[in-house]
C-alpha positions in Angstrom: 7.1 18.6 17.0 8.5 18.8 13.7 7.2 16.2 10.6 10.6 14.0 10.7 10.3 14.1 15.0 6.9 12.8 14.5 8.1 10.1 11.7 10.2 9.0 14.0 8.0 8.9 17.0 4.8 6.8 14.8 7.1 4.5 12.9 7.8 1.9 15.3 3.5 1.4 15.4 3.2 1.6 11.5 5.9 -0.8 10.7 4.1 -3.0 12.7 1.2 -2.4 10.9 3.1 -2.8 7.8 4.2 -6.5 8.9 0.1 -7.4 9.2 -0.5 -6.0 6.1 2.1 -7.8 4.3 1.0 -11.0 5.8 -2.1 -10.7 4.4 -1.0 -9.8 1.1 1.5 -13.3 1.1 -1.4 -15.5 2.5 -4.0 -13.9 0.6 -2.4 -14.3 -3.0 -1.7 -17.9 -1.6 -5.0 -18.6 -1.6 -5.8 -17.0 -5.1 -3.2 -19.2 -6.5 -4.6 -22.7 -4.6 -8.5 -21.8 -5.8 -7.5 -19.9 -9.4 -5.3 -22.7 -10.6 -8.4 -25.4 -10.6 -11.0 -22.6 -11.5 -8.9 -21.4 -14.5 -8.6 -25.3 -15.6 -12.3 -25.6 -14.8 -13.3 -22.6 -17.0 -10.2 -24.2 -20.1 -10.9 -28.2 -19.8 -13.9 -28.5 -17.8 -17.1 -30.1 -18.5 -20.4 -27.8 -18.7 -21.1 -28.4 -15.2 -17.5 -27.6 -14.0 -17.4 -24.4 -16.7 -20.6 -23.1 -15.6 -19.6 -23.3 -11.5 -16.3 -22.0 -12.3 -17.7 -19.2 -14.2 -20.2 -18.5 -12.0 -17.8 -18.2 -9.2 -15.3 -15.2 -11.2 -18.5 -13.4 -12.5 -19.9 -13.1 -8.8 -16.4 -12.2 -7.2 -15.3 -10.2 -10.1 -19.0 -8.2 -10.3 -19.1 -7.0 -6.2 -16.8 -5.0 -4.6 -13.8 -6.3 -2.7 -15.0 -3.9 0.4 -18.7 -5.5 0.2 -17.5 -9.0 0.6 -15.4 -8.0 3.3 -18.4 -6.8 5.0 -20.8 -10.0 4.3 -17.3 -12.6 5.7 -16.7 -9.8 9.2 -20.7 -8.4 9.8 -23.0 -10.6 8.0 -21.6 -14.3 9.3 -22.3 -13.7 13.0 -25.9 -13.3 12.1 -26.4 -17.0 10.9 -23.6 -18.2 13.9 -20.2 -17.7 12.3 -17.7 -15.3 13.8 -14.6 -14.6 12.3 -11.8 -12.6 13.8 -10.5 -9.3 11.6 -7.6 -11.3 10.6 -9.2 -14.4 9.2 -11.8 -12.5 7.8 -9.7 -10.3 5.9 -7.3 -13.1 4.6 -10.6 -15.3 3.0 -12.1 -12.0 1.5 -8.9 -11.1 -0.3 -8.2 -14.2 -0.9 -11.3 -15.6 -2.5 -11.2 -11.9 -4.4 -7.6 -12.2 -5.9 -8.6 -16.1 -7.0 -11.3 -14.9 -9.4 -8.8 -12.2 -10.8 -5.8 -15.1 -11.2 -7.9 -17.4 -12.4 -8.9 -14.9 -15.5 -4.7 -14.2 -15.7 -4.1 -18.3 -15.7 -6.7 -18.8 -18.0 -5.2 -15.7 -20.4 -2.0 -17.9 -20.1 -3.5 -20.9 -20.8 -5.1 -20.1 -24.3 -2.3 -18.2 -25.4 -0.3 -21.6 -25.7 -0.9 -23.2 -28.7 -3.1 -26.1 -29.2 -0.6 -28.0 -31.3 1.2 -28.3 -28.6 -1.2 -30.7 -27.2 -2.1 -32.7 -29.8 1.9 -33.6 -30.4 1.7 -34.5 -26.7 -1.3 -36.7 -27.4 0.4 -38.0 -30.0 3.6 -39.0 -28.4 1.0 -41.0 -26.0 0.9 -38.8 -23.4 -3.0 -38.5 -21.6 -4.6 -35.5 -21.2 -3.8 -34.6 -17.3 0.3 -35.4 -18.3 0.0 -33.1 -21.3 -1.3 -30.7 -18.6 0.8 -31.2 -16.1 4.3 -31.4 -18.2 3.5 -29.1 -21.4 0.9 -26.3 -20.2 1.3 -25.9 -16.8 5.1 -24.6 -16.5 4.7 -22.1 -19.8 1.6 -20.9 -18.1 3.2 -20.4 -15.1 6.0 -18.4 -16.9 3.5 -16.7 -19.4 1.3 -15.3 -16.2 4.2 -13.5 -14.3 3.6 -10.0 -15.8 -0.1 -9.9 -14.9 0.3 -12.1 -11.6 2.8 -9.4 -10.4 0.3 -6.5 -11.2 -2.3 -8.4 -9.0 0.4 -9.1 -6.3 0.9 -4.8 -6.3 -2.5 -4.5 -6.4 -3.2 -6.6 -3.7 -0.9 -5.0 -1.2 -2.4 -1.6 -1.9 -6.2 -3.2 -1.8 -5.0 -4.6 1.6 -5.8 -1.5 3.3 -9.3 -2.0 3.2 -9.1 -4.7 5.8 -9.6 -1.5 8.3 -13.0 -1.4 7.7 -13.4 -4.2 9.6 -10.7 -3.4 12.2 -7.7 -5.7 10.9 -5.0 -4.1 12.6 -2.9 -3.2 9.8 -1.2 -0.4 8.7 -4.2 1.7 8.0 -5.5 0.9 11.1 -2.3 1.8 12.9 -2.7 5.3 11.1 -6.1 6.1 11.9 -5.5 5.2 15.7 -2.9 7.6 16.1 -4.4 10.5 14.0 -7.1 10.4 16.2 -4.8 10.3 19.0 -2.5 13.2 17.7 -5.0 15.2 15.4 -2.0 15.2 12.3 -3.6 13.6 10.2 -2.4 15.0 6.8 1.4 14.2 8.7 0.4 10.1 9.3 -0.9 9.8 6.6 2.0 11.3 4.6 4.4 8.9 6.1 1.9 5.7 5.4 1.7 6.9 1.8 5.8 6.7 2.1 5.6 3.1 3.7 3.2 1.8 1.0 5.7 3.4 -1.8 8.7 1.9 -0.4 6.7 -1.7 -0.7 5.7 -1.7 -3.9 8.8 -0.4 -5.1 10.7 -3.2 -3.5 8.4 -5.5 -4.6 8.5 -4.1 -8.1 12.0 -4.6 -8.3 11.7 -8.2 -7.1 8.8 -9.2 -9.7 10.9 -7.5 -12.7 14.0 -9.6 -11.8 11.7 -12.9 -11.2 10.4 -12.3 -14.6 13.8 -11.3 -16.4 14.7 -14.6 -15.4 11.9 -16.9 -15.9 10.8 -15.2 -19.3 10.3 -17.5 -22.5 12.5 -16.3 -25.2 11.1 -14.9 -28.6 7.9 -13.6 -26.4 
């Protein structure tokens, strides 16, 4: 069988693979955004308490590997009664991961708009959650897109460690029919294709979203 004959053949079990894995990528960077909003305004506003937590929380996330906390959520729960299915393990572990890495790029955005800012807001009257709410939250939102989209990349391509603990994504698809086939080097070839079609599609995607949405003079 030649290499496009067997393409052909796998594709249909990859591209399902491909779907999983770019569910968890949607639902996982969902989740970053939910937690890494409030941590990012925890580590900017925040009282001690509030900074210290929030801190706490991006230096342990940030400080282990991706891959460990996988392992602690999928083989270490089910030791003190909680079992979680591939899936649902591998969307809170890449979730919780991408939060502490947004919530460093949300809190980048934050401080880069300037403090006068908010004082002119204060001084039209305006409390402090408003001056949030109306003044920094939509330029951080528009300041973060460059650095959110390298997270969202990264994230797909980080995905494929949720076969370690058997989420049946694309990776997963791969390494069931190597093992089946014995072409491995072939597969794997044609994953590598799937994964660069993506993230060029994605690419394309972010750099428009950003075109549009970017604050002129920066």
């Amino acid at each position: 069988m030649s290499f496009l004959e067997l393409a052909w053949n796998i594709l249909p079990k990859l591209l399902a693979g491909a779907v999983v894995t770019i569910e968890l990528t949607i639902i996982a960077i969902t989740i970053g955004i939910v937690l890494g909003i409030p941590v990012a305004m925890a580590r900017v506003y925040g009282n001690k308490l509030l900074y210290t937590i929030s801190t706490f929380f991006v230096e342990i996330i940030r400080g282990t590997p991706l891959l460990t906390q996988l392992f602690i959520l999928y083989f270490g729960l089910p030791s003190v009664g909680i079992m979680l299915s591939p899936f649902v393990a591998a969307i809170i572990g890449m979730g919780i991961n991408s939060a502490a890495y947004q919530a460093e790029y949300f809190r980048g955005a934050i401080q880069s708009i300037k403090k006068e800012q908010l004082i002119a807001a204060y001084s039209l009257g305006m409390k402090k959650v408003q001056a949030i709410r109306h003044i920094v939250l939509p330029q951080m939102f528009r300041l973060v897109i460059p650095s959110w989209s390298n997270e969202l990349i990264y994230l797909l391509k980080y995905s494929s460690m949720a076969y370690m603990i058997q989420a049946p994504e694309i990776m997963s698809q791969a390494r069931l029919i190597a093992s089946r086939n014995f072409r491995t080097f072939e597969v794997f070839i044609v994953v590598a294709l799937i994964y660069l079609v993506l993230v060029l599609v994605l690419s394309k995607i972010l750099d428009s979203v950003e075109r549009r949405y970017r604050i002129p003079g920066l």
